[in-house]
C-alpha positions in Angstrom: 153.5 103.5 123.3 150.4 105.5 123.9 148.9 105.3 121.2 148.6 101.0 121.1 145.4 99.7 120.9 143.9 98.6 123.7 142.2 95.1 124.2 139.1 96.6 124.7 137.1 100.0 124.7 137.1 102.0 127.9 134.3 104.5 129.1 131.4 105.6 130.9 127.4 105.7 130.1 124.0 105.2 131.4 123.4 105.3 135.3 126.6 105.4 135.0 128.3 102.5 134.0 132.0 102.7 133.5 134.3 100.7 131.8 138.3 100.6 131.8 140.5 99.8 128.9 141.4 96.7 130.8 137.8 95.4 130.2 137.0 95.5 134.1 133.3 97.3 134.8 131.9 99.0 137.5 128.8 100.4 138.6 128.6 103.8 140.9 125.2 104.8 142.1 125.7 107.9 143.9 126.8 111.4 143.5 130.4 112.7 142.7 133.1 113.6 140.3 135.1 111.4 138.2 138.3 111.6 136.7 137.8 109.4 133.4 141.4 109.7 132.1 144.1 111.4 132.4 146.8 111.8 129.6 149.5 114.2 130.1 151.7 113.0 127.3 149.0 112.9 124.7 149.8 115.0 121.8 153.6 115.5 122.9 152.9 117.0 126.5 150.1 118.7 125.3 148.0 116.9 127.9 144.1 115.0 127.8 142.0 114.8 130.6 138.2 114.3 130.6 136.4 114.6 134.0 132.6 113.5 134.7 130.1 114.5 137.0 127.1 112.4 138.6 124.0 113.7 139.4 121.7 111.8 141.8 117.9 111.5 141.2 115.7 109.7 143.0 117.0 106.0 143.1 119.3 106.1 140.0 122.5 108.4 139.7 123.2 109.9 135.8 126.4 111.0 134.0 125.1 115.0 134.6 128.0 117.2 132.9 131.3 116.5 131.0 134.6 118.7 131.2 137.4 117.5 128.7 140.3 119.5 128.9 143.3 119.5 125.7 146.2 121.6 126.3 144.8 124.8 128.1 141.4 124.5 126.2 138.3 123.3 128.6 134.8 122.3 126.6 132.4 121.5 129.1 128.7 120.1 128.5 125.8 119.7 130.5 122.3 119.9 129.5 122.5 119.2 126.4 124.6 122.6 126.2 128.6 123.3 125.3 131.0 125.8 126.5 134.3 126.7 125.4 136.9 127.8 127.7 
């Protein structure tokens, strides 16, 4: 079932720190993009999928922009700004 609850919450913050839904952590200090999750039966088939992107400064790395994509609708933030589609 996809919608069970997992045993623990899943995600990604600071430089960045990311955590799955298994409760294992990791630490990436460098510059790239992530897939985060991937969900292609959420909401029947309508699909899920948020993607992140690190930014390298100096000696730290930072979650620097945010794509999540539902069904054929993209919002994507960076800056501190949102666009749609």
């Amino acid at each position: 079932n996809f919608f069970s609850p997992s045993p623990s919450p899943g995600g990604a913050y600071g430089d960045p720190h990311i955590m799955k839904w298994d409760g294992s952590k990791y630490n990436f200090h460098g510059e790239c993009d992530l897939v985060l999750l991937r969900a292609p039966e959420f909401q029947n088939g309508l699909g899920l999928d948020i993607h992140v992107r690190t930014t390298l400064r100096d000696f730290f790395s930072y979650i620097g922009a945010v794509a999540v994509r539902v069904g054929d609708h993209v919002i994507n933030v960076r800056d501190g700004e949102f666009w749609v589609d």
